[in-house]
Backbone as XML, in Angstrom:
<?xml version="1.0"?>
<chain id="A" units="angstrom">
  <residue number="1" name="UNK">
    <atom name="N" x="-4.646" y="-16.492" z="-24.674"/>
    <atom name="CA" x="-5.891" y="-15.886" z="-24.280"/>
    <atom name="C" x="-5.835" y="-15.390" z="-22.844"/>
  </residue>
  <residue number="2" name="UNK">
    <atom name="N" x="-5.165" y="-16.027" z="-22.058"/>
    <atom name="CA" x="-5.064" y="-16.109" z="-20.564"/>
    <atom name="C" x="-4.342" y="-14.258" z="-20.461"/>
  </residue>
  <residue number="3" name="UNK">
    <atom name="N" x="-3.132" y="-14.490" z="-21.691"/>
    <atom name="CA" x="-2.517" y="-13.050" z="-21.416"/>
    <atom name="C" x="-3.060" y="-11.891" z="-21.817"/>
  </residue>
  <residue number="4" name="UNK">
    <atom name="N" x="-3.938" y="-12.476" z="-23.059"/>
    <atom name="CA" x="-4.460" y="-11.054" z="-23.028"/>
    <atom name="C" x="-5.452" y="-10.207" z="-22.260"/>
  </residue>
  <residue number="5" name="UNK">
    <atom name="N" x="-6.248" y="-11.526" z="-21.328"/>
    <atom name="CA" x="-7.050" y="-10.910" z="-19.987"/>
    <atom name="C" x="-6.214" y="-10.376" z="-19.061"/>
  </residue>
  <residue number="6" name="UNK">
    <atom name="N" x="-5.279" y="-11.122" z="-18.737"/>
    <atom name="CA" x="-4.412" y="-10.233" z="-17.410"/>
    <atom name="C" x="-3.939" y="-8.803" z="-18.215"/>
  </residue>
  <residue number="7" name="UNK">
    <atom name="N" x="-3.304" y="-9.085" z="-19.131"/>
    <atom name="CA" x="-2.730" y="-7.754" z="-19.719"/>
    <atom name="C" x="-4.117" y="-6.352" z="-19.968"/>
  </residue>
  <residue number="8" name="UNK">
    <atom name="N" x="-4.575" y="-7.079" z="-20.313"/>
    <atom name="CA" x="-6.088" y="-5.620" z="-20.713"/>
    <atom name="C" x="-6.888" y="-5.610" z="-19.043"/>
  </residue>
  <residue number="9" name="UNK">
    <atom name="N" x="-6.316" y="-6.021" z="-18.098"/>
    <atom name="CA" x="-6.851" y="-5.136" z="-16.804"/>
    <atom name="C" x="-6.140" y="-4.740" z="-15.990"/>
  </residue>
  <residue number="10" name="UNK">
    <atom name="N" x="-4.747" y="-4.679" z="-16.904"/>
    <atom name="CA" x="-3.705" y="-4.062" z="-15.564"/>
    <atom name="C" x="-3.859" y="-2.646" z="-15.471"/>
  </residue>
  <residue number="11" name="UNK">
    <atom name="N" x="-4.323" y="-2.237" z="-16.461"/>
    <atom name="CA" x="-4.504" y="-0.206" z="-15.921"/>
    <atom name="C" x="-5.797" y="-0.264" z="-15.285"/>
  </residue>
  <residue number="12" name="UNK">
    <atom name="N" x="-6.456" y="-1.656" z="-14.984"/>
    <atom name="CA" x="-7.411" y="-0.677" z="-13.567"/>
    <atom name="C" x="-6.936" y="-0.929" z="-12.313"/>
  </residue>
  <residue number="13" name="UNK">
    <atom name="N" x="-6.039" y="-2.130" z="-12.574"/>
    <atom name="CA" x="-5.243" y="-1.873" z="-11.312"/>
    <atom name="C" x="-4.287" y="-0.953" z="-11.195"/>
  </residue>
  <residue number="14" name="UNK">
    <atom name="N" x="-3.898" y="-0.610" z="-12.033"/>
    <atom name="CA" x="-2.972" y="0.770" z="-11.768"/>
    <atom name="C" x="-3.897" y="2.126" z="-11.562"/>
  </residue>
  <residue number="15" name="UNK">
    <atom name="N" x="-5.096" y="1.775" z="-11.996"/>
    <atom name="CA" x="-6.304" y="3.223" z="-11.405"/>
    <atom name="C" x="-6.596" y="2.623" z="-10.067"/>
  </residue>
  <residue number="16" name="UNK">
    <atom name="N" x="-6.692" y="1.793" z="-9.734"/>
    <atom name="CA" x="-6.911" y="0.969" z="-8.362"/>
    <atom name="C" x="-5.839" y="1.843" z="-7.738"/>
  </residue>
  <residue number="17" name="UNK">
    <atom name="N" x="-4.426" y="1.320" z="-7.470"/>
    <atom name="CA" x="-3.703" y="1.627" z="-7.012"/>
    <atom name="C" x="-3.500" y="2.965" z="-6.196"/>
  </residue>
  <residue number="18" name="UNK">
    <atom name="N" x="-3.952" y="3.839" z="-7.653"/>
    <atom name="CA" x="-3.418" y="5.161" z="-7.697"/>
    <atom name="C" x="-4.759" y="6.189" z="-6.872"/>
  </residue>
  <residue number="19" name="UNK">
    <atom name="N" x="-5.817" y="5.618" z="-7.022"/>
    <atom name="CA" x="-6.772" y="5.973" z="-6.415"/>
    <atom name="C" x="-6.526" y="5.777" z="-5.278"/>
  </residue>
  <residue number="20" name="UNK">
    <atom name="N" x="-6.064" y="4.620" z="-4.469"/>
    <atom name="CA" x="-5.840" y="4.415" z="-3.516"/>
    <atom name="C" x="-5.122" y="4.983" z="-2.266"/>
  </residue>
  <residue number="21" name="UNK">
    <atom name="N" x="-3.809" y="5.434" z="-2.884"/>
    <atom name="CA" x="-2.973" y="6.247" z="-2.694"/>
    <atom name="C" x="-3.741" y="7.464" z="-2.668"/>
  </residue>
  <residue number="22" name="UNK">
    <atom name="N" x="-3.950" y="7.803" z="-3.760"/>
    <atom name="CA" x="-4.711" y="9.552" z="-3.534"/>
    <atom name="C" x="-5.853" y="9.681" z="-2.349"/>
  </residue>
  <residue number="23" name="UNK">
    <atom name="N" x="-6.122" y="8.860" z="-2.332"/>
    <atom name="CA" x="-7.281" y="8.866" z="-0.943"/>
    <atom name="C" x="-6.835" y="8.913" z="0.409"/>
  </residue>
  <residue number="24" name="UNK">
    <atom name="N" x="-5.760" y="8.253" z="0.243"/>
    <atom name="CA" x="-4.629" y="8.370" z="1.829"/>
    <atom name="C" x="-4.375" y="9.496" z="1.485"/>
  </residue>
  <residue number="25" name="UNK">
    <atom name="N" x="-3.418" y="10.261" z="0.774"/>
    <atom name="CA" x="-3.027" y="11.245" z="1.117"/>
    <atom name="C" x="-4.041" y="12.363" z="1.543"/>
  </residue>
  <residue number="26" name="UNK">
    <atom name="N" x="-5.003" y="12.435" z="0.487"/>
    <atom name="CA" x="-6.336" y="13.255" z="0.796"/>
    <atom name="C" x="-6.692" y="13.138" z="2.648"/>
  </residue>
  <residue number="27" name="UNK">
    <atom name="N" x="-6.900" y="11.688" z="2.759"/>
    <atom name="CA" x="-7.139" y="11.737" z="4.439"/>
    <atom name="C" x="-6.143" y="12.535" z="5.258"/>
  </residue>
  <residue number="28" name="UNK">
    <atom name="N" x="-4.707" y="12.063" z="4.980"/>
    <atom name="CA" x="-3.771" y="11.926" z="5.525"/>
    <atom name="C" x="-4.105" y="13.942" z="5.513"/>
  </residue>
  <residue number="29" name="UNK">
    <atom name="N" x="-3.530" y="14.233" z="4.405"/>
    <atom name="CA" x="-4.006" y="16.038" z="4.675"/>
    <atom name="C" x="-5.028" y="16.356" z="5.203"/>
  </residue>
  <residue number="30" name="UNK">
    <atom name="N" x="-6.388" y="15.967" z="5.114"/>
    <atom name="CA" x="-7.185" y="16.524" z="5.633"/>
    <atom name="C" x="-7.398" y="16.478" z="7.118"/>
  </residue>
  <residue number="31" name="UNK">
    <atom name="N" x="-6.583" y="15.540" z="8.033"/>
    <atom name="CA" x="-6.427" y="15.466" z="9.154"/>
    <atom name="C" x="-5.179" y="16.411" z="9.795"/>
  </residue>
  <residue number="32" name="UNK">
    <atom name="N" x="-4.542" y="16.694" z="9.457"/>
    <atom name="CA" x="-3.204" y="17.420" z="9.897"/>
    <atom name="C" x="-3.700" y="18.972" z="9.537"/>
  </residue>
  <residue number="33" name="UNK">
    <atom name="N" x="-4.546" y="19.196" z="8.533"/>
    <atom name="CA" x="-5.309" y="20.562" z="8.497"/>
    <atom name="C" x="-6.527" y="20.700" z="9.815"/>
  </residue>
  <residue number="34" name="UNK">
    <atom name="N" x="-7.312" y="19.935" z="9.960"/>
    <atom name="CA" x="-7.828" y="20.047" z="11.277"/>
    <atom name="C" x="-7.518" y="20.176" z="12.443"/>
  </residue>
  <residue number="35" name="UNK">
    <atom name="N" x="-6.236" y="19.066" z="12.050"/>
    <atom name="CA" x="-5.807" y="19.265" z="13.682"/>
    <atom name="C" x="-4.922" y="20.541" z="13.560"/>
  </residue>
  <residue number="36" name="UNK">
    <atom name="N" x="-4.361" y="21.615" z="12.855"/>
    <atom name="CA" x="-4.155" y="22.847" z="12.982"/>
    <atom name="C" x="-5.187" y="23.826" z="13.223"/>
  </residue>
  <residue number="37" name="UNK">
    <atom name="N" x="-6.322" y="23.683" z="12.490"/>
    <atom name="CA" x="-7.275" y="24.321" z="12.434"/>
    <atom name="C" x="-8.312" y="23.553" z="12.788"/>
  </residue>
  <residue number="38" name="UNK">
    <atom name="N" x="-8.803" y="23.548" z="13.886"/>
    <atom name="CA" x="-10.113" y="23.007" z="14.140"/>
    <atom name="C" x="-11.664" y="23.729" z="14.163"/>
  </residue>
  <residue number="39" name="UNK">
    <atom name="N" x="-11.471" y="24.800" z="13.804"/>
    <atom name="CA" x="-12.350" y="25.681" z="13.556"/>
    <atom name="C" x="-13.357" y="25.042" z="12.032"/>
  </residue>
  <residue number="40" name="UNK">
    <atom name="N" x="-11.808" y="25.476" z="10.958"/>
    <atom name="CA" x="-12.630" y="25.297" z="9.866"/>
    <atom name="C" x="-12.761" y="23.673" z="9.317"/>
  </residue>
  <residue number="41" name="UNK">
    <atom name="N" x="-13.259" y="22.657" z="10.597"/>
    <atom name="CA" x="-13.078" y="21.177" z="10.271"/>
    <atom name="C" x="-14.393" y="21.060" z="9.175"/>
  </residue>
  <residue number="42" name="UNK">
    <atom name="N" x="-15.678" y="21.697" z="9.054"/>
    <atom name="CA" x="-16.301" y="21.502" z="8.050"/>
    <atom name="C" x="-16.459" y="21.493" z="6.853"/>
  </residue>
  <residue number="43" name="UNK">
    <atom name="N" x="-15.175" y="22.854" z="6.142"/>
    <atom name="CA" x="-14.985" y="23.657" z="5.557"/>
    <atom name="C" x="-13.740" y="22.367" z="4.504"/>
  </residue>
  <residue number="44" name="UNK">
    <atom name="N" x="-13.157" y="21.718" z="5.518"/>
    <atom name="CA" x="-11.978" y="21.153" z="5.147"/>
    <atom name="C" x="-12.635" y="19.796" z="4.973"/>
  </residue>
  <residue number="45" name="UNK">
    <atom name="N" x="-13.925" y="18.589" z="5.784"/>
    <atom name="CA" x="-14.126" y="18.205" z="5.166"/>
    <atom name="C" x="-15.068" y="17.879" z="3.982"/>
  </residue>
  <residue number="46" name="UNK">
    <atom name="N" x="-15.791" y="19.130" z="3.525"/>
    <atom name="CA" x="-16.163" y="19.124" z="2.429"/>
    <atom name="C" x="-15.253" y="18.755" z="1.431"/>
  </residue>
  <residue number="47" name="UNK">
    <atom name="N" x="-14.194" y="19.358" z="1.310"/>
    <atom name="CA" x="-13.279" y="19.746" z="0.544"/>
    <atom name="C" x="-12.755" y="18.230" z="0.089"/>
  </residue>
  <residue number="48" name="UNK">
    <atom name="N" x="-12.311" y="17.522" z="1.627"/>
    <atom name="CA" x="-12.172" y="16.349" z="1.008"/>
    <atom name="C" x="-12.585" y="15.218" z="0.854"/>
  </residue>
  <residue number="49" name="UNK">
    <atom name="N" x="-14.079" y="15.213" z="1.005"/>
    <atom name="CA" x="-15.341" y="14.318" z="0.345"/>
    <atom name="C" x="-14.686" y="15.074" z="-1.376"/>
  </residue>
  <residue number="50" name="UNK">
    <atom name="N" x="-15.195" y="16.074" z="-1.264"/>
    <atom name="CA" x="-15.165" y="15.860" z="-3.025"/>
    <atom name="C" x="-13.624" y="15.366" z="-3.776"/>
  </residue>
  <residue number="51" name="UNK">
    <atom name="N" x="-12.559" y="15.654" z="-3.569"/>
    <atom name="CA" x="-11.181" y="15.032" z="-3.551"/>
    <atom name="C" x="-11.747" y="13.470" z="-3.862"/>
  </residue>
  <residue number="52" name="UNK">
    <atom name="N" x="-12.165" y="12.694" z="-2.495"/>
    <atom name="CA" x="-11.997" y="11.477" z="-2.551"/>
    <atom name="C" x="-13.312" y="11.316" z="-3.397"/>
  </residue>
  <residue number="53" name="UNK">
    <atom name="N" x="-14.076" y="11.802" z="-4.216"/>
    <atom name="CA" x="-15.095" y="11.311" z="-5.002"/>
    <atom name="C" x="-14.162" y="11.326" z="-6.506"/>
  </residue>
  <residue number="54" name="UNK">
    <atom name="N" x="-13.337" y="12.643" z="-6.592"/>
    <atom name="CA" x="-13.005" y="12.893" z="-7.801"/>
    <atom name="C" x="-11.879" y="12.172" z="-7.795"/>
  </residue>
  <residue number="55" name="UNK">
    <atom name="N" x="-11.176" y="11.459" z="-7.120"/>
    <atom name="CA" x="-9.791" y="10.651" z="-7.184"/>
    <atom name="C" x="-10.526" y="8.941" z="-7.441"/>
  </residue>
  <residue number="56" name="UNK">
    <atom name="N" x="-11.611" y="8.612" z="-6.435"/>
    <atom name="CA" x="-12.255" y="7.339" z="-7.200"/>
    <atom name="C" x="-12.762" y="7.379" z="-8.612"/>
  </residue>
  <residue number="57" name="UNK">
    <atom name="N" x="-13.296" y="8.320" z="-9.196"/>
    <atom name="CA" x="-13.968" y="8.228" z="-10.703"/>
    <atom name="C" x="-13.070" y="8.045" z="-11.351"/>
  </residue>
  <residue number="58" name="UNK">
    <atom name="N" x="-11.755" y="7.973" z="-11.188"/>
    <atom name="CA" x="-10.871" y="7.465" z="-12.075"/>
    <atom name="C" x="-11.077" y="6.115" z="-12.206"/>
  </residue>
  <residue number="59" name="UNK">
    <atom name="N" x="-11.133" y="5.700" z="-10.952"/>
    <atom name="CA" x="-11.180" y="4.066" z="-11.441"/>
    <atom name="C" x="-12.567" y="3.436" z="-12.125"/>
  </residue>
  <residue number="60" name="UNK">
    <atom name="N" x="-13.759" y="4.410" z="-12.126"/>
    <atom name="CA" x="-14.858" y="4.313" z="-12.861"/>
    <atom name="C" x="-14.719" y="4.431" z="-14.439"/>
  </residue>
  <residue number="61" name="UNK">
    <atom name="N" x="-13.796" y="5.027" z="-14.605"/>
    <atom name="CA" x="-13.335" y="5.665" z="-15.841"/>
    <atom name="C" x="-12.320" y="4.308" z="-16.401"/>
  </residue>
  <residue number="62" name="UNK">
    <atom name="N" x="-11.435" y="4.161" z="-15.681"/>
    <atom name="CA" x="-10.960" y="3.155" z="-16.125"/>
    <atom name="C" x="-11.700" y="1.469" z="-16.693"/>
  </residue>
  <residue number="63" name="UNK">
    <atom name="N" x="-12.668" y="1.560" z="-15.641"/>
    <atom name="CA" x="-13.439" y="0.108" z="-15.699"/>
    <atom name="C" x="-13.994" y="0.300" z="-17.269"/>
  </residue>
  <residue number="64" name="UNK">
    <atom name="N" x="-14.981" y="1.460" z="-17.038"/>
    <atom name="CA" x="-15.707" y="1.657" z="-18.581"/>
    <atom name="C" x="-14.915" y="1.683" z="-19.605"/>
  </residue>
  <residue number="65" name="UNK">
    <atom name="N" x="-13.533" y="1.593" z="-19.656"/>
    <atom name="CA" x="-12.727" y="2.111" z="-21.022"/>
    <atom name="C" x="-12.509" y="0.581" z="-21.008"/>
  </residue>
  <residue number="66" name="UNK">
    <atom name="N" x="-13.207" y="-0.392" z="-20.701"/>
    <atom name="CA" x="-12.720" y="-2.007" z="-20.751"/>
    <atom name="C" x="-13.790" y="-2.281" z="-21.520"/>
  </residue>
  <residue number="67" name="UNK">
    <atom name="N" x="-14.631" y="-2.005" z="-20.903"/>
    <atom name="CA" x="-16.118" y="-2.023" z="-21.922"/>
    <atom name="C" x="-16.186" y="-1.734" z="-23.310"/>
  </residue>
</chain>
């Protein structure tokens, strides 16, 4: 019983993970674009508010597919 709980929540830790990652990089770019361009810093972080909204709903997605 024990295994089949750990086993049926390892893909939200792997949406965990991966979300995680995608959010660094998202930062990680969206800072190295500003600091080239500091003009269009609004423009860029719109861009990656929505990135980091649409890279977390994965792990929303994942939780509910447990349900």
């Amino acid at each position: 019983m024990m295994l089949a709980d750990m086993t049926g929540n390892v893909h939200i830790a792997a949406a965990c993970v991966g979300a995680a990652i995608g959010v660094g990089l998202i930062g990680k770019g969206a800072s190295e674009a500003v600091g080239r361009n500091p003009g269009a810093a609004t423009k860029i972080l719109v861009q990656a508010i929505l990135s980091t909204a649409f890279a977390e709903g994965i792990v929303f997605f994942s939780i509910y597919l447990t349900k």
